[in-house]
VOZAVO-83948 format. One record per residue (C-alpha): residue in three letters; x, y, z; chain; residue number from 0. Coordinates in Angstrom, 1 decimal. Layout:
N
 residuo      X      Y      Z cadena num
     Ala      X      Y      Z      A NUM
...
end
This chain:
425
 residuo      X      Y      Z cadena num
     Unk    0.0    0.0    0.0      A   0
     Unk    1.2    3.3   -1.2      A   1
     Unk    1.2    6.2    1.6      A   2
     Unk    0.4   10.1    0.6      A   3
     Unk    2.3   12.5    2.1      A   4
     Unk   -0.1   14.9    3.0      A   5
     Unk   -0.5   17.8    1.0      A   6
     Unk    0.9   21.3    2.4      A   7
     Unk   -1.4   24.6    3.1      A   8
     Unk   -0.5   26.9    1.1      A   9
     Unk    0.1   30.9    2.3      A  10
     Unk    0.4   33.7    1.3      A  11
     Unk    3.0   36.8    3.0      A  12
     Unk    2.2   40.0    3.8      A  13
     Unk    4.6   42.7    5.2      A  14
     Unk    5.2   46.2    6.3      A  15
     Unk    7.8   48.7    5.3      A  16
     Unk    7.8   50.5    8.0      A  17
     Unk   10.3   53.2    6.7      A  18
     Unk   14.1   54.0    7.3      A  19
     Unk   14.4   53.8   10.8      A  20
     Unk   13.0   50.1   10.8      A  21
     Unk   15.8   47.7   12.2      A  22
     Unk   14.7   45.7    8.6      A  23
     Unk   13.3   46.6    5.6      A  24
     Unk    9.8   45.0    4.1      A  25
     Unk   11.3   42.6    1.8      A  26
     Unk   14.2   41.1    4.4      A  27
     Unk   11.4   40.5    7.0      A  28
     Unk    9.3   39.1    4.5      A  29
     Unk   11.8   36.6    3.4      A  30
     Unk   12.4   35.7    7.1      A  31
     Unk    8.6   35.1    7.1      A  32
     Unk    9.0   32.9    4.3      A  33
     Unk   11.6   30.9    6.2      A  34
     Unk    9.5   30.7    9.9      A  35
     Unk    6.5   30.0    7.3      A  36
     Unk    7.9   27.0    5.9      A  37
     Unk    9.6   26.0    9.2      A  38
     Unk    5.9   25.3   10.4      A  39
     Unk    5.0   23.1    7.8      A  40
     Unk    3.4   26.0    5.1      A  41
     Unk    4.5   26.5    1.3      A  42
     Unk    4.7   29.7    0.7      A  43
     Unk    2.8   30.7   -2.7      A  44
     Unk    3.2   34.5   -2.4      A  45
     Unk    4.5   37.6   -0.9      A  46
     Unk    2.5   41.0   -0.4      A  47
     Unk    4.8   44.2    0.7      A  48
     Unk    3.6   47.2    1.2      A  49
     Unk    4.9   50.7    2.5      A  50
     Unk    2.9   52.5    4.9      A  51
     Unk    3.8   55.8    7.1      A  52
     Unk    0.6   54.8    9.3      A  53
     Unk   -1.2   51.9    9.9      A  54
     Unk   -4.5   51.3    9.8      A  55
     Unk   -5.8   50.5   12.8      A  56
     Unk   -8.9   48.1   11.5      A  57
     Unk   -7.0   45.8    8.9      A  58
     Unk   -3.2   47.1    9.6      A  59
     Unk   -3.0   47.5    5.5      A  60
     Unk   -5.4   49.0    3.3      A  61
     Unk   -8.2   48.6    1.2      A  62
     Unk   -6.5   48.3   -2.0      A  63
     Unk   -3.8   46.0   -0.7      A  64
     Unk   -6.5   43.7    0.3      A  65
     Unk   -8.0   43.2   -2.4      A  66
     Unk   -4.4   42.5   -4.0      A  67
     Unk   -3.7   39.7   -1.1      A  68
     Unk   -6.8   38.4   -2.4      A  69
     Unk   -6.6   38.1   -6.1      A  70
     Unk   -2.5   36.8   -5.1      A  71
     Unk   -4.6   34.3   -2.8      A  72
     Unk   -7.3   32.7   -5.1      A  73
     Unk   -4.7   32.7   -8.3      A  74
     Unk   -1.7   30.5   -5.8      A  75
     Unk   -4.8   28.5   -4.2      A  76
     Unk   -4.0   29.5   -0.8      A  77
     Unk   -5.9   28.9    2.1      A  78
     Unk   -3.3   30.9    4.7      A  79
     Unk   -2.5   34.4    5.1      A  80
     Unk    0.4   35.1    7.1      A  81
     Unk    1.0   38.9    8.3      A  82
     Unk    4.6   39.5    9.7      A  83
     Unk    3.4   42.0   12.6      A  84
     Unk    1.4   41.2   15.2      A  85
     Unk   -2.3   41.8   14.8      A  86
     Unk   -5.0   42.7   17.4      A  87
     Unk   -8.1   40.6   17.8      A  88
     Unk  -10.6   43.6   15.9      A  89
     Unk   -7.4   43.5   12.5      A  90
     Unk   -7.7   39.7   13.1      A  91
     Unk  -11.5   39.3   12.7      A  92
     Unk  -11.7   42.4   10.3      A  93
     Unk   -9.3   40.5    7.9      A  94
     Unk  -10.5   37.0    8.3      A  95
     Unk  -14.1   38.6    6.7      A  96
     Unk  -12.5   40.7    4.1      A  97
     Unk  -10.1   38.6    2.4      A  98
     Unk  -12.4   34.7    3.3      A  99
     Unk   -9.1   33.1    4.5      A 100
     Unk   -7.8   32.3    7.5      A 101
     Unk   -5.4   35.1    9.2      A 102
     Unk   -2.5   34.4   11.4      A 103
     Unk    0.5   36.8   12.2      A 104
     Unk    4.3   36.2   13.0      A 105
     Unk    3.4   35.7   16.6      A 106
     Unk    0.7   32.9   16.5      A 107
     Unk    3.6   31.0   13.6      A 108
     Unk    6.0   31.3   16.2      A 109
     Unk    4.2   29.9   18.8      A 110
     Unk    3.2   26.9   17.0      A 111
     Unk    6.8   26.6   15.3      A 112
     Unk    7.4   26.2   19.4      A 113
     Unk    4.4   23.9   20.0      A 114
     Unk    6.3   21.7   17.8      A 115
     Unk    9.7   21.5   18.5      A 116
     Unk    9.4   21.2   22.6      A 117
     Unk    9.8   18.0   23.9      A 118
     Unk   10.6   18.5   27.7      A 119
     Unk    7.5   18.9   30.4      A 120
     Unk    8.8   22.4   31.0      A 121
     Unk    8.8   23.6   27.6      A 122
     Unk    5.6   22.0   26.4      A 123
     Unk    4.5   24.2   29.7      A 124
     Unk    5.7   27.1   28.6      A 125
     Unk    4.7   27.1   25.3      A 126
     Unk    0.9   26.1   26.3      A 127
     Unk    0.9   29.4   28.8      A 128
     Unk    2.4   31.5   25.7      A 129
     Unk   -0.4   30.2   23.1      A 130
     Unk   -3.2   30.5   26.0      A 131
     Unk   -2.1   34.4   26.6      A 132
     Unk   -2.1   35.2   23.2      A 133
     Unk   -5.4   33.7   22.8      A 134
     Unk   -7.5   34.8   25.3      A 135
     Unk   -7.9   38.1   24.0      A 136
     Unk   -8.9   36.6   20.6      A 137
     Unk  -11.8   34.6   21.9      A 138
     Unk  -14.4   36.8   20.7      A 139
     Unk  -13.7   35.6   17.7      A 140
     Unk  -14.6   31.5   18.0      A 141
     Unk  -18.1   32.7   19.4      A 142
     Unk  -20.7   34.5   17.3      A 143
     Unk  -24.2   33.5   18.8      A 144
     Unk  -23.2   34.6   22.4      A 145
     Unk  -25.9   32.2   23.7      A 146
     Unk  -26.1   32.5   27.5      A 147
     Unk  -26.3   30.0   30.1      A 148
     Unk  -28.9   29.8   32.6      A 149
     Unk  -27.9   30.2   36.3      A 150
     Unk  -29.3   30.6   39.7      A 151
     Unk  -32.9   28.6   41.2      A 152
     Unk  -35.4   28.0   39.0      A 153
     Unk  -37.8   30.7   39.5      A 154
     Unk  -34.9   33.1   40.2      A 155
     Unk  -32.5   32.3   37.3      A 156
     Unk  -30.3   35.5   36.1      A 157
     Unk  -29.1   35.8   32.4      A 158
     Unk  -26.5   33.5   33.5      A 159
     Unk  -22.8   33.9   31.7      A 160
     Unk  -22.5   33.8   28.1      A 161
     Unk  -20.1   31.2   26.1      A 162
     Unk  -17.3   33.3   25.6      A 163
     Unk  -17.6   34.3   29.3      A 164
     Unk  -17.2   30.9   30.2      A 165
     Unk  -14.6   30.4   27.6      A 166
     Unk  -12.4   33.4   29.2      A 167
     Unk  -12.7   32.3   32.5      A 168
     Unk  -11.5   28.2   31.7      A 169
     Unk   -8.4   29.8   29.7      A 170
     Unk   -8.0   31.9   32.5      A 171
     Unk   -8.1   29.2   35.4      A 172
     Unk   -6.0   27.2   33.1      A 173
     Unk   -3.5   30.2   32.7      A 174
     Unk   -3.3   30.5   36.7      A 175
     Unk   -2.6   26.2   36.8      A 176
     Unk    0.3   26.7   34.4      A 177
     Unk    1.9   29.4   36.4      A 178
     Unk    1.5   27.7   39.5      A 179
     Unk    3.5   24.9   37.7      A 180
     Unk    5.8   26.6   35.5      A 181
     Unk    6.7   28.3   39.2      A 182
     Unk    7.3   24.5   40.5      A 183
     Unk    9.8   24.1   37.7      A 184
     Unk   11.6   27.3   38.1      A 185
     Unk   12.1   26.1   41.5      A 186
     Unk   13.2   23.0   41.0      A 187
     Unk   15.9   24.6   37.8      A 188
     Unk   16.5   26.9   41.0      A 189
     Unk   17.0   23.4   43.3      A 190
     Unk   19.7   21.8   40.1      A 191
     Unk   21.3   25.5   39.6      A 192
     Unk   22.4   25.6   43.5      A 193
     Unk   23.9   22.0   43.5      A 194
     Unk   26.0   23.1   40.2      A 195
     Unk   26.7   26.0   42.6      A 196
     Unk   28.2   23.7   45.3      A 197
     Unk   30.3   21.8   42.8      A 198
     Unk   31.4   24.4   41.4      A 199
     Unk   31.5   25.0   37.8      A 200
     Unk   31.1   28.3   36.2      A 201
     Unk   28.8   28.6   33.8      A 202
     Unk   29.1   29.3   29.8      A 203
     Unk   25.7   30.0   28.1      A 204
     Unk   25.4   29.9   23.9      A 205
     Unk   23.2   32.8   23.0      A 206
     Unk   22.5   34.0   19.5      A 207
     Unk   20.4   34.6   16.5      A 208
     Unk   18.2   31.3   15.7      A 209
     Unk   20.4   29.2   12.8      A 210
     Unk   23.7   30.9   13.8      A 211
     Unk   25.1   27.1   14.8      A 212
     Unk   24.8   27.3   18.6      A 213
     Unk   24.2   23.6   18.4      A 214
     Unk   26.4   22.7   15.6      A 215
     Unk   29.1   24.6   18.4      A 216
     Unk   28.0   23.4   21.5      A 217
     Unk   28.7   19.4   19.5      A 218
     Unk   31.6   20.4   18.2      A 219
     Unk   33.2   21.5   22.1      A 220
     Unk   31.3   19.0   23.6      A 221
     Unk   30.1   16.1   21.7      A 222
     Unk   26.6   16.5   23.1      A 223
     Unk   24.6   14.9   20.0      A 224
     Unk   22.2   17.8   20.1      A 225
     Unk   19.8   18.4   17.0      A 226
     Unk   21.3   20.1   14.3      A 227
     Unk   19.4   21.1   11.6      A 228
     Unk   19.5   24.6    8.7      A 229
     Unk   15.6   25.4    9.9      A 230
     Unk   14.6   28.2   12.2      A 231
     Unk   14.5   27.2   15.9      A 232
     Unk   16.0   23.7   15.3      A 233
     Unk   16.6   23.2   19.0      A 234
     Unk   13.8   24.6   22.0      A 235
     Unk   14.3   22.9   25.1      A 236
     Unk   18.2   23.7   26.7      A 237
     Unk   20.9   21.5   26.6      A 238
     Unk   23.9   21.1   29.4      A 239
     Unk   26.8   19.5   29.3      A 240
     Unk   30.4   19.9   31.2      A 241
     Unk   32.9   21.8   29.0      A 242
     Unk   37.4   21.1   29.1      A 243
     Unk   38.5   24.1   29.3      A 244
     Unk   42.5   24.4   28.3      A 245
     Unk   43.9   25.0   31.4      A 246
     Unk   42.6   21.8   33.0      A 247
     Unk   39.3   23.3   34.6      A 248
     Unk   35.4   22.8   33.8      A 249
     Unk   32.6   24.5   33.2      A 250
     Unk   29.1   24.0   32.1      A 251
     Unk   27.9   24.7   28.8      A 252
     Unk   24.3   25.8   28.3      A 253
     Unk   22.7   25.7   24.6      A 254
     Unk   19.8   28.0   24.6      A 255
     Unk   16.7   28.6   22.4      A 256
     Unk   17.6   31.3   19.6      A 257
     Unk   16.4   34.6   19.3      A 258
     Unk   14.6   36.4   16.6      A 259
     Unk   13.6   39.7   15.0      A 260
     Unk    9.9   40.8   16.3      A 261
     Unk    9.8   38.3   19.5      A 262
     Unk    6.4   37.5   20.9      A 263
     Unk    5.6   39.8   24.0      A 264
     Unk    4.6   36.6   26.4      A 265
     Unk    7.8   35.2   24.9      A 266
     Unk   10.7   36.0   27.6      A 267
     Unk    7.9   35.7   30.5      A 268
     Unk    6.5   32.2   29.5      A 269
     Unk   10.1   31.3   28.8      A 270
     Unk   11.7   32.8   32.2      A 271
     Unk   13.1   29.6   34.1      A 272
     Unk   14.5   28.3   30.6      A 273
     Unk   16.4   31.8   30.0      A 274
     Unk   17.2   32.0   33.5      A 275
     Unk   20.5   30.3   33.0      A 276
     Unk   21.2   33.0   30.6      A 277
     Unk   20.8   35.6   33.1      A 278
     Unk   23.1   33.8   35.9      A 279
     Unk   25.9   33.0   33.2      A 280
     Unk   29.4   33.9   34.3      A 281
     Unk   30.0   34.3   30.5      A 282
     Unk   27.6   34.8   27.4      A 283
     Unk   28.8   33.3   23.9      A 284
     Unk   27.2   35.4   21.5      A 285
     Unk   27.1   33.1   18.3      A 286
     Unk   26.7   35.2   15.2      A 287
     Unk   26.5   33.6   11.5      A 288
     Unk   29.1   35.4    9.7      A 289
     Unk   27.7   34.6    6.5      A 290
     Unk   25.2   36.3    7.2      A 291
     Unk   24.0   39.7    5.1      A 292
     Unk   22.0   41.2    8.3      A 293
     Unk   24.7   39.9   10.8      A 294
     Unk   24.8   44.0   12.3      A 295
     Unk   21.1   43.9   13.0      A 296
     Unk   20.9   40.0   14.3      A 297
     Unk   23.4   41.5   16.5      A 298
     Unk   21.2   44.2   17.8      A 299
     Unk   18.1   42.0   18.0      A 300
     Unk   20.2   40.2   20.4      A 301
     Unk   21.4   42.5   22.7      A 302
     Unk   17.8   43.7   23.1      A 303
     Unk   16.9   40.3   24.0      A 304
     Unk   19.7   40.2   26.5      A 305
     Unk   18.9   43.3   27.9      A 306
     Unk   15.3   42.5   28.4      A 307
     Unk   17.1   39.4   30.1      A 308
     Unk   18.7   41.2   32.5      A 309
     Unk   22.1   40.2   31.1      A 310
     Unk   23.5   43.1   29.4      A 311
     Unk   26.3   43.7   32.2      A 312
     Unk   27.1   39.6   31.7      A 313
     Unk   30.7   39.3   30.6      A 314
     Unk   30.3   37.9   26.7      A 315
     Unk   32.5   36.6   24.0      A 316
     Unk   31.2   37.0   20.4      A 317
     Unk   31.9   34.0   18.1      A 318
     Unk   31.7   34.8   14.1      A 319
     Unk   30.7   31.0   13.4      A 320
     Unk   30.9   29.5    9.6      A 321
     Unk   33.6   31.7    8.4      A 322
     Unk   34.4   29.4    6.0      A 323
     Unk   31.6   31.2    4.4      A 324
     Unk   33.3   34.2    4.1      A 325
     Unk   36.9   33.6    4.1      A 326
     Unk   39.6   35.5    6.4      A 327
     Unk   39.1   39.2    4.8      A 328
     Unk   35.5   39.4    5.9      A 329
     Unk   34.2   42.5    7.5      A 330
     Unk   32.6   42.4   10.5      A 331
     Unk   31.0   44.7   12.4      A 332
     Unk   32.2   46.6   15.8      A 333
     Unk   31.5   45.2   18.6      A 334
     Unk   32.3   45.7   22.4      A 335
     Unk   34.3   42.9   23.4      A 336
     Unk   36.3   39.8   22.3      A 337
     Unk   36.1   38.3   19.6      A 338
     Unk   37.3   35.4   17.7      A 339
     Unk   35.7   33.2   13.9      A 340
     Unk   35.1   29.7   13.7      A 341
     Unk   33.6   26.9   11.3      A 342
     Unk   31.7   24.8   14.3      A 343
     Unk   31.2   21.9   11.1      A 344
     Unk   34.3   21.5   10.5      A 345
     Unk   36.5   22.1   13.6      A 346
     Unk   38.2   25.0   12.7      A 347
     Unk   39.1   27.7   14.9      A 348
     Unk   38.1   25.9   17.6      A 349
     Unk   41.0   25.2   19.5      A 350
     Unk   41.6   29.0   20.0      A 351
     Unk   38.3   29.4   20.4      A 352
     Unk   38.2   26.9   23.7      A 353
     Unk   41.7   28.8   25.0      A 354
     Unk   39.8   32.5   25.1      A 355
     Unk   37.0   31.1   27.1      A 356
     Unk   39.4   29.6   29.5      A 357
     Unk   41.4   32.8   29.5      A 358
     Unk   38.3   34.8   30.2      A 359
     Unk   36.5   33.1   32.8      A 360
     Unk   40.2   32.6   34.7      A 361
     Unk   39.9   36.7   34.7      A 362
     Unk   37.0   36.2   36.8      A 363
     Unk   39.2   34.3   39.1      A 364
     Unk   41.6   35.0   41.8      A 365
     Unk   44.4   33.8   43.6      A 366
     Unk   44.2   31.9   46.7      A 367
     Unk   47.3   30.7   48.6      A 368
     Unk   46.2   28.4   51.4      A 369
     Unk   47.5   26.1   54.1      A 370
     Unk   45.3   22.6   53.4      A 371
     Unk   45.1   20.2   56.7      A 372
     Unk   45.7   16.6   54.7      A 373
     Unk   42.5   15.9   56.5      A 374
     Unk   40.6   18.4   54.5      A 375
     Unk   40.8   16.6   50.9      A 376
     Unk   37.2   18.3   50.1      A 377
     Unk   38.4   21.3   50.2      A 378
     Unk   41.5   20.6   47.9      A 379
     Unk   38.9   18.4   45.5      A 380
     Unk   36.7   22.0   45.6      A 381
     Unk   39.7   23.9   44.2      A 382
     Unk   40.5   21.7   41.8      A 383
     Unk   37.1   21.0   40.2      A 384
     Unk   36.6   25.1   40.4      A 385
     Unk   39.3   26.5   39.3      A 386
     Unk   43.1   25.7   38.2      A 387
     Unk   45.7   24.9   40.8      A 388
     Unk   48.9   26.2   39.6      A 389
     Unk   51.3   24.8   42.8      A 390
     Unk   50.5   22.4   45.3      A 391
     Unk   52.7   20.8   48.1      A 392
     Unk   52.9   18.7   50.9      A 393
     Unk   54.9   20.8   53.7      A 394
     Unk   54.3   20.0   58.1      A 395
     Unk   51.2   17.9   57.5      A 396
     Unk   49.1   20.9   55.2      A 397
     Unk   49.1   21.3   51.1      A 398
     Unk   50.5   24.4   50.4      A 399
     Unk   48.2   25.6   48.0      A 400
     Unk   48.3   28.4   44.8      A 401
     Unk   45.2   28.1   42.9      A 402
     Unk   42.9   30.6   40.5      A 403
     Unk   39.2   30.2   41.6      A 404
     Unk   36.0   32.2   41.6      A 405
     Unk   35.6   34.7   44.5      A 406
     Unk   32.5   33.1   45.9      A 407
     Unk   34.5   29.5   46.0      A 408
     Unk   37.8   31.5   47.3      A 409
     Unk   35.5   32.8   50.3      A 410
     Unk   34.3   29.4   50.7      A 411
     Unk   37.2   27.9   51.5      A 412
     Unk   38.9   30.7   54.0      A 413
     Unk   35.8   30.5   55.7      A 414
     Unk   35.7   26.5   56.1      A 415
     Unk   39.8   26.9   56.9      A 416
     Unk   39.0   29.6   59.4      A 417
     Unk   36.4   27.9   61.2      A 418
     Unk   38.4   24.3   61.6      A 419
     Unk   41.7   26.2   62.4      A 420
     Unk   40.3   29.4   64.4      A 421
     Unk   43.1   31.7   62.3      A 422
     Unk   42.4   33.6   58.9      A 423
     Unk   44.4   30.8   57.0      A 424
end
């Protein structure tokens, strides 16, 4: 027996130009439409731009435009219309009667892009409370009879509550159950984040543009295995894995879900305890695709993200990733920090690549010389496993210690020395 594929639903694109002082013109944030578009599944038939100094504030373009989505519409056979900015739940419903498609905007694409892709409890969670808070002001649109319910005694029944009154109130109690769960598993990320705490390891988080090869990186420094794949938000759900560095230390490395142009409001809330390890990073690796035409404004997008975060003061390296792409001569925009270019696919630049983040997360480090009782060999293991020991002896019963560790860990151990020796050591 032969199986069909099913067939695709076919959409068609409209866009904005918004004017100079938009971070991308019409056309590029169309064709990153197109791309998110046929991440989810759609074929993309057609593309509508169109400049506007105002927009309306019924259908967000205007009449004559809509009738040109239209005729572009029934000539593809589409049965989709896809708007790159947000719309309201009035443009939603105005459109969905003018044009006799179905309407959705970059926001409700992304979610369901999400929907997809999550696999953990967490982030099927998260994405659920995102999709319900984006919904429930759109409800009035699955109701148009507004029948009401009876309620109270009979003999003394009031007009009840209508459909879509009950409607709000179920998304809304279902809202409040996700929350109260979501806040169960930012505790318990809180509960794993503290025992990495106690270990310690500092922590390295790969942030970036979605499809700048955070993944493709994080494999090729730690042979994770994580999904790797040239579609938009390959990866959702983080990854973590323990990181060589050069000098002989450890940290944790933390993949993270990518970023993009126009993120959905209930975006960085839903998504809090996942980003959190973003925002409690000792160090940020900002992955940009060198190949890239737009890699100035990806860069922005992301630093606006990051900011949003919390995490703009976060120490950061920026990685120019597939500069194969490119070759050496490329030109790359300014920006405030280290640097360094890499090939993640093929292993190139790497190596030097691992030795700057040692070098930088050792500058968050300082030196501790300290008398170790031999009896106290949790206290050496500590500064080994945190840090880089650069002499150690055996000298009248104590190691005579020279090591590079975190402040919080250097405190850590005078205070444990000073209690079981009653001297500052």
């Amino acid at each position: 027996m032969v199986e069909i594929a099913p067939s695709r639903e076919r959409a068609v694109l409209v866009a904005i130009e918004h004017g100079r002082d938009a971070l991308f013109s019409g056309a590029e944030s169309a064709a990153e439409l197109a791309r998110l578009s046929e991440t989810a599944g759609l074929e993309v038939v057609g593309t509508v731009v169109q400049a506007r100094k105002r927009l309306h504030p019924g259908t967000l373009i205007g009449r004559g435009k809509i009738d040109e989505v239209r005729e572009v519409a029934a000539r593809a056979g589409a049965t989709v219309v896809v708007f790159d900015d947000e719309l309201s739940a009035a443009q939603q419903r105005n459109l969905d009667n003018h044009l006799g498609l179905r309407v959705i905007d970059r926001t409700q694409l992304i979610l369901d892009i999400f929907a997809q892709r999550a696999t953990s409890q967490a982030g099927k969670l998260q994405v659920e409370l995102a999709q319900l808070e984006y919904l429930l002001p759109r409800l009035t649109r699955a109701w148009t009879h507004l029948s009401r319910l009876g309620g109270g005694v009979v003999g003394a029944r009031g007009p009840g509550e209508t459909q879509l009154e009950v409607d709000r109130r179920r998304v809304r109690e279902r809202i409040a159950a996700l929350r109260r769960r979501l806040a169960q598993v930012a505790r318990t990320r809180g509960l794993h984040r503290q025992s990495r705490n106690e270990v310690p390891y500092p922590t390295v988080a790969l942030v970036g543009y979605t499809n700048a090869g955070k993944s493709t990186l994080m494999n090729a420094l730690t042979q994770a295995g994580v999904t790797v794949a040239d579609q938009l938000f390959a990866t959702l759900d983080p990854t973590v894995r323990r990181l060589r560095l050069t000098d002989g230390g450890e940290a944790l490395l933390v993949d993270t879900v990518g970023f993009i142009h126009k993120l959905p409001h209930g975006f960085v809330d839903a998504f809090k305890s996942t980003l959190e390890e973003v925002r409690t990073a000792h160090l940020l690796l900002h992955v940009v695709d060198a190949s890239d035409p737009h890699l100035a404004e990806r860069i922005q997008v992301v630093e606006q993200v990051l900011a949003e975060l919390g995490a703009a003061a976060t120490p950061r390296l920026t990685v120019f990733n597939k500069q194969d792409l490119v070759g050496a001569d490329a030109v790359r925009p300014a920006v405030t920090g280290p640097m360094c270019a890499v090939t993640a696919r093929t292993g190139a630049g790497v190596a030097a690549f691992l030795r700057q983040i040692s070098t930088l997360i050792a500058a968050q480090q300082e030196r501790l010389h300290v008398f170790i009782p031999v009896g106290r060999g949790d206290l050496l293991a500590q500064l080994h496993q945190a840090g880089r020991v650069a002499e150690q002896r055996l000298q009248d019963g104590a190691f005579e210690v020279t090591a590079y560790v975190p402040t919080k860990i250097a405190g850590r151990i005078r205070k444990a020395l000073e209690a079981q020796l009653g001297t500052p050591p």
